[in-house]
N, C-alpha and C positions, 0 to 999 in steps of 0.2 A: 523656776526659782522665784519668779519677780510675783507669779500668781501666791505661789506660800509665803511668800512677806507681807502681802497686803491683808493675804486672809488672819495672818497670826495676829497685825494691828487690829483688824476690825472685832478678834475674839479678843484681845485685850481693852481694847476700849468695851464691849459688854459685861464685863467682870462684875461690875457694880451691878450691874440688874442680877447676876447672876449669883454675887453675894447676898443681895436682898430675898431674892425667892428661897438660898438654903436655910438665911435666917427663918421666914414665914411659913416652911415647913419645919422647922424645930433642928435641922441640920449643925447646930455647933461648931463641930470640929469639923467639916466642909464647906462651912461661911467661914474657918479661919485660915483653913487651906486655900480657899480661893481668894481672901485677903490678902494671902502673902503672897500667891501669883500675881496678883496685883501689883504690889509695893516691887517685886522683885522685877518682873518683864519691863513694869515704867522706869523703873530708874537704870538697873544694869540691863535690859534688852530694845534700850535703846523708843522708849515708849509702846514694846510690843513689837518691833521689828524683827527681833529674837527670841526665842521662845528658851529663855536661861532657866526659868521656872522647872522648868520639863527635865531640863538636863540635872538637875537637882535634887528630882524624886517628888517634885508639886505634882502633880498628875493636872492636867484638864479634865472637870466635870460640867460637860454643859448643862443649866436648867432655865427654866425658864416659867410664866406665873401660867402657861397653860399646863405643864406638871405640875404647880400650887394648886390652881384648880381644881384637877384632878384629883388630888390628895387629901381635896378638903370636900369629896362627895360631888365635885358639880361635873355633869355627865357633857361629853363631847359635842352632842347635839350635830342639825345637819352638815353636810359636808357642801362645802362653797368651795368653788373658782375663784379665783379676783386676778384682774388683769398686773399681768408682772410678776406676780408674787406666786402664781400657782395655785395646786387645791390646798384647802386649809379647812377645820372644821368650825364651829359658830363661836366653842368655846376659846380655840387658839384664835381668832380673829379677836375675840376679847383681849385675851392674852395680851396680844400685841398692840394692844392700842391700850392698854395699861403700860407696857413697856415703853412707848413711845412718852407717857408725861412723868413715870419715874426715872428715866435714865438722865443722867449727873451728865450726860454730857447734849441732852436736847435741850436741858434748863440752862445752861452756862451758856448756851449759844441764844438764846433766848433772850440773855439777859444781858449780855456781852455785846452782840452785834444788833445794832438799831436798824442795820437796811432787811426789808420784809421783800419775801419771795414770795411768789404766788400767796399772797391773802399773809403770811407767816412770818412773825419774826423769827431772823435766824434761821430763815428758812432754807436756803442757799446751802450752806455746812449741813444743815440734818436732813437735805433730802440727797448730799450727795453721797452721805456716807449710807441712807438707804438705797441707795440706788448699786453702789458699789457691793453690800451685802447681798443683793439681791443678782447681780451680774456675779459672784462666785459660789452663791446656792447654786444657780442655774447650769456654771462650768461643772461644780460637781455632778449633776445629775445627766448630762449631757448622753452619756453611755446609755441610760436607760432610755433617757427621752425619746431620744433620736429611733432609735427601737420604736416603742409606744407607738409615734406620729405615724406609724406604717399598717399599724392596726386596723380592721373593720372599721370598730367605735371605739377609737383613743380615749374621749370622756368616759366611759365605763371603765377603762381600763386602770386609767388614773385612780378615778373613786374605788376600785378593788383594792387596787395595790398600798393608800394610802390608807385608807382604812385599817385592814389588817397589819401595815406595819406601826401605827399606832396601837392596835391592840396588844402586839408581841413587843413591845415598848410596854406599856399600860402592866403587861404581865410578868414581863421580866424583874419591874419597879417592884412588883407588890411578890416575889417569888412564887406566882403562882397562876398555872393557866386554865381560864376559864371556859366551860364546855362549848360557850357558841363560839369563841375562837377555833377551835378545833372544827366543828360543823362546818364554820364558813369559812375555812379553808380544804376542807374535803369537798365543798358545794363547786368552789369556785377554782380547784384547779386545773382544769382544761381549759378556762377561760382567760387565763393571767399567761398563755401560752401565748409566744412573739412570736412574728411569721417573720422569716429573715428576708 
């Protein structure tokens, strides 16, 4: 219960990045839907503690500027590791270090608290709540993980797995699936196979 309260704060606190990228894909009425999640989780859910939005028919749309990216032609490019944070591709590594200087709430700590953390104003507040996003990716993914690390070569297994579920994302976004996504999951199914 205590892990789903922290998660519902940490997606209510990204709503503004997440409003920004439906605005920058031309989204409208899903940068208003997610405005009003907004307005509605901070004030009656308690700053996001509660997800009231939800129970009102707001839906959660998660986006983010590595979907802007993609939507504006620019291709996912190599697929990177980074410590903590897991595989990611060159473009989502973009991504999120665009997200890191537009969100409304790394600027306000920036600007707001004068003691500087490692080299960072306001550093303190925006690496804890990285640090916390990243300790409930990681619980999410825990089921699969823990699998993976038992592997031959987990590194391989990861770059299959994350790949393709990007693709069948990539595909599901545009309604439409692309022939080498099909090939390379015909290529690679024996290989995405978990030895218990």
């Amino acid at each position: 219960l205590l892990k789903n309260r922290v998660s519902s704060v940490i997606n209510n606190l990204g709503a503004p990045v997440v409003f920004l990228n439906d605005l920058l894909q031309g989204e409208g009425q899903q940068a208003m839907n997610t405005l009003a999640r907004f307005f509605v989780n901070t004030t009656f859910g308690l700053l996001g503690l509660f997800d009231v939005a939800g129970e009102i028919g707001l839906d959660i749309k998660k986006n983010d500027f590595d979907t802007t990216f993609r939507r504006w032609g620019i291709a996912a490019g190599p697929y990177i590791v980074l410590p903590l944070f897991g595989p990611s591709s060159f473009r989502n590594l973009v991504g999120d270090t665009a997200e890191y200087f537009t969100d409304p709430y790394n600027w306000y700590m920036r600007v707001h608290h004068s003691k500087k953390f490692l080299g960072t104003k306001g550093g303190a507040p925006i690496y804890a709540r990285t640090a916390v996003r990243a300790l409930v990716k990681r619980h999410q993914a825990l089921n699969i993980t823990d699998k993976l690390d038992t592997t031959e070569d987990p590194y391989a297994q990861y770059r299959i797995l994350y790949m393709q579920n990007r693709k069948i994302i990539d595909a599901i976004e545009e309604s439409a699936v692309p022939d080498d996504m099909i090939d390379a999951s015909e290529d690679n199914t024996a290989t995405i196979d978990v030895k218990q």
